[in-house]
C-alpha angles and dihedrals in degrees: 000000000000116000097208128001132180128238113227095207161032153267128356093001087047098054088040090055096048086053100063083045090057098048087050095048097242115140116244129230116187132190136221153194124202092267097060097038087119099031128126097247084059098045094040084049124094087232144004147219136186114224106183145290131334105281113072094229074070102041133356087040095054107105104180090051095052095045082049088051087046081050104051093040093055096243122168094202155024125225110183099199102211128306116017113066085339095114101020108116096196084057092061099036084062088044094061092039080058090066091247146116126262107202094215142051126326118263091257089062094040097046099047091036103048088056105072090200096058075036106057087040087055098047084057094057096047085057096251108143115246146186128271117252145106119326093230146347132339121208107155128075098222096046086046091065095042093055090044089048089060093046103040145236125321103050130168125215117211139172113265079217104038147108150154085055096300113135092014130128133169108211117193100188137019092257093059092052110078087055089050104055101040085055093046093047091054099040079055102050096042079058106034116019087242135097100183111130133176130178134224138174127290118230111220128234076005126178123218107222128161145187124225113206138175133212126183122210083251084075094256116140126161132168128244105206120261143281121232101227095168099123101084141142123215083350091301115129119250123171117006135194146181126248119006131249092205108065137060135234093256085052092043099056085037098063089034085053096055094035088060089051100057087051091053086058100062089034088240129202128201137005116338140156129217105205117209131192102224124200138207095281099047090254107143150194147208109260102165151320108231098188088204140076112289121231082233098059099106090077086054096050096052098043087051101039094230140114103243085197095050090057084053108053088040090052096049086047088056103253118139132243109270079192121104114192085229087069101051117107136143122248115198134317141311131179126186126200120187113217117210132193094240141129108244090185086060109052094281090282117161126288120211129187150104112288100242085174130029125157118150123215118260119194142121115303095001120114128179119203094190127150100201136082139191119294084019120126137251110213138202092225105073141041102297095234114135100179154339115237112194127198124196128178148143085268149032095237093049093047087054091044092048091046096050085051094051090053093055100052083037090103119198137177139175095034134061116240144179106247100117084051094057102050091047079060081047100043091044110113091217086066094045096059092044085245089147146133137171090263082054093112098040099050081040103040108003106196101341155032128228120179112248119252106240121243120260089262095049096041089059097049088046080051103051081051091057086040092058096046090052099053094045083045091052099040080052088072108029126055109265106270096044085066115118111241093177119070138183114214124199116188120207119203098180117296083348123112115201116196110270117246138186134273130181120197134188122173111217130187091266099040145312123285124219124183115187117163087004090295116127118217116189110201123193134182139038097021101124095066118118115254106255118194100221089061139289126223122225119220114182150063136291121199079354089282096123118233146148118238125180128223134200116177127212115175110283088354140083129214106196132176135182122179106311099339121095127193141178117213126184129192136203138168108281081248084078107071109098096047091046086061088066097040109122115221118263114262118233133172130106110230113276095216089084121064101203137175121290097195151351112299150106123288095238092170151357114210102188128041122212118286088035113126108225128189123233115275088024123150103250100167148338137243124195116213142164079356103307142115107237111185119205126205146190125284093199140013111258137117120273119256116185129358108219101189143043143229103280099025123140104217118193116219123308088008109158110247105175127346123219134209112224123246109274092031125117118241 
């Protein structure tokens, strides 16, 4: 068994994978860009070495400086997490030059593996069932369109190279297809380093499902069921569970079965996932093959009752699978949701930041694979997950229920994320009943994510809470008697105003009272904290129904939120009242005549120049960010009036890209 290994990676993987080392008592060396110097997976490492600046071209994707940092620690051998140099064969051809381990597949595997069109070929070969499409890569615009035409409307586009939804683009008709394939070819090559793209057909109200499989050097491979991966948004993964509740056993050793077969045929070695597209009538077809750890493992891990990454470490030391296919069997349920720093009001663009405020949830059956702490920094410069928050249980429904609760008590700051996104996923009927696709977030959501008002029942409750932190907050402060016990509360639902009304409050020994419309709410639990502002969370029971609300403070007011649902609450003496009826509701919207930066990125393209006349909703340019394109548009129609950035610019937040002058409007 190694003695030492290095991690080539960050964050979360990074930390996962150090874990397992440590259980196993092998010494840890991380790595680390500018950016991480001070980031858990450093500090949680045996040692530690800096790589280079910020940007992983400068850093993380540098093979030759990592391999010299395995050299000069004295590590034995090399585990790539996922993304980075994970999947790159000339990156672990130099590893083993270099006289070490790489703790994954060989370069043959990885190689024909990693290019979905050898792979596909290969597939066919190995008798797995694909999809129709080209038989290899389309370059040209015209033979693009021929090649969609045979096969038939709707197509997708996707990067010969790619993965985790990067260089990939569903196109419903021709005209949609020059466009496609010119965004999907340089979103490739900016994460890749290869612009190779095919099509192939796109299978329609289709399931994600994979099989994770895993092969020793002794020529063992078995399969470990499957994870359902259907809920994602532009291709990216966002909840996960093992196993699913859509296909049968038959299905199920079907598609492991096959999956087995196509690693036979490249003689693979370590963990490793096929990926299907699986259609209504649980017919499916060979996706991909990613040679590396998924991000999604970890429901694998609980429902099997195994460590993926230590498979992996024993198998690239030589030691042989103790697993027989006969013995493997599920046992209950795990669901996995990924939580991002990003803003879901805004389209789900990035969100970067320092974390003022970071707990993770504890509780039977959760666990959180996350790589970040409080006061740490979210950066432009990598992938915006924060966490992953896994559920396991006896049920589904349990696991669902287990997983909603966790969110809830998961408390952020600094950042904007997308928790109450993902419990209103959690929380949607259609989910519960395992009634999803891969299309599941865009009929639901479409582009963007608003958290829900509360009904009139749950915003009171929501507004005796507020009601009961304020008056603890004020009596804090004041002697006793001087506390207000009457209170006048405003909700706010967006530029909305609704009539105030009145609330009284009393704390007692076993809880606080709140009456508001004559109805009476008892809250126990976590009240005599002091207001942060930052956030609270609220631990307790309300009506002794138990819940987790959380609190941000701003001054008189009170921003709560509670699963999917958002409020915000203000509070003034009971005094108040008559001059609260004629206040008007506060005004809010930026003008729509600038296009500005969302978010922290670089200016990749301009699309239109000044004097040019643009439609609304018209591409105007494109960030790229956290390794993403993220194209902007027009808010109006209008003729541009002045460009204020150029081509290869890094714009901060709300920075003005072009103005417009309003139809209508002189230039």
């Amino acid at each position: 068994m190694f003695k030492k290994i290095l991690i080539a990676n960050r964050g979360e993987i990074a930390c996962r994978i150090m874990a397992t080392a440590q259980k196993m008592k092998i010494k840890t060396v991380a790595v680390y860009s500018d950016a991480d110097a001070n980031a858990p997976h450093v500090q949680m490492a045996d040692e530690a070495i800096h790589i280079g600046a910020a940007p992983s071209k400068e850093s993380y994707l540098l093979g030759d400086v990592i391999i010299q940092a395995a050299l000069d620690s004295g590590a034995e051998a090399i585990h790539p997490g996922y993304g980075f140099l994970s999947e790159n064969a000339g990156f672990v051809e130099a590893v083993k030059k270099a006289g070490l381990t790489f703790i994954g597949p060989d370069v043959r595997a990885i190689s024909v593996m990693g290019d979905k069109i050898e792979s596909k070929a290969l597939a066919g070969s190995a008798g797995v069932s694909c999809v129709p499409g080209t038989d290899g890569a389309v370059s040209d615009v015209a033979a693009a369109v021929k090649a969609a035409a045979a096969i038939g409307y709707p197509v997708m586009v996707k990067a010969s190279a790619g993965g985790g939804g990067k260089g990939m683009r569903v196109v419903q008709s021709e005209a949609e297809l020059p466009e496609a394939m010119r965004a999907a070819m340089t979103e490739a090559a900016n994460a890749f380093g290869d612009d190779r793209v095919f099509i192939e057909k796109f299978v329609v109200s289709p399931r994600h499902i994979e099989i994770q499989v895993l092969g020793d050097t002794h020529g063992h491979i078995v399969y470990l069921g499957e994870r359902e991966c259907s809920v994602q948004r532009r291709h990216q993964k966002v909840i996960e569970e093992a196993p699913s509740s859509f296909i049968s056993e038959a299905t199920r050793k079907a598609m492991g079965e096959q999956a087995v077969e196509l690693a036979k045929a490249v003689d693979y070695v370590s963990a490793g996932t096929v990926e299907f597209i699986v259609g209504a009538e649980q017919d499916f077809y060979f996706l991909e093959m990613n040679t590396r750890l998924q991000v999604e493992h970890p429901v694998t891990e609980q429902v099997y009752g195994l460590d993926l990454v230590e498979q992996m470490i024993r198998i690239a030391a030589g030691e042989a699978l103790t697993l027989k296919q006969a013995d493997i069997t599920a046992k209950g349920w795990s669901i996995e949701a990924r939580l991002y720093a990003e803003d879901s009001a805004r389209g789900f663009l990035p969100s970067t930041g320092q974390l003022l405020r970071y707990s993770e949830p504890q509780g039977k059956g959760i666990r959180a694979d996350s790589g970040v702490c409080e006061g740490g920094m979210i950066s432009m410069f990598y992938d915006p997950m924060i966490a992953k928050l896994i559920a396991s249980a006896p049920t589904r429904a349990e696991a669902i229920d287990s997983l909603r609760l966790a969110l809830d008590h998961y408390q952020i700051a600094g950042v904007a994320t997308n928790r109450q996104f993902l419990s209103a996923i959690l929380d949607d009927t259609d989910f519960r009943a395992g009634n999803i696709t891969t299309g599941f977030i865009a009929e639901k959501y479409g582009d963007a994510f608003a958290p829900f008002v509360p009904a009139a029942e749950a915003a009171e409750k929501l507004m005796a809470l507020a009601a009961a932190f304020h008056g603890r907050a004020q009596r804090r402060v004041h002697e006793e008697g001087h506390a207000d016990s009457e209170f006048v509360l405003l909700c706010r639902s967006g530029d909305e105003g609704d009539l105030p009304v009145t609330a009284s409050w009393c704390a007692g020994i076993e809880g606080d009272e709140v009456t508001i419309n004559k109805n009476t709410y008892h809250l126990t639990g976590t009240l005599d904290q002091p207001l942060h502002r930052s956030g609270i969370l609220f631990d307790g029971t309300i009506n002794e129904q138990p819940t987790a609300i959380q609190i941000v403070p701003e001054n008189h007011c009170y921003h709560i939120s509670c699963g999917a649902d958002s409020l915000r609450v203000e509070i003034y003496p009971a005094r108040a009242a008559d001059l609260l009826a004629y206040m008007p509701p506060p005004q809010s919207g930026a003008g729509q005549d600038k296009v500005c930066a969302p978010m922290p990125g670089l200016l990749t393209r301009l699309m239109v120049e000044v004097g040019d006349v643009i439609e609304a909703g018209q591409n105007v340019a494109v960030i790229e960010a956290m390794k993403m394109e993220n194209t902007l548009a027009a808010q109006i129609r209008g003729t541009v009036l002045e460009i204020s950035a150029n081509v290869g610019d890094n714009l901060n937040v709300d920075d003005v890209i072009l103005t417009l002058t309003p139809e209508g409007g002189e230039v």
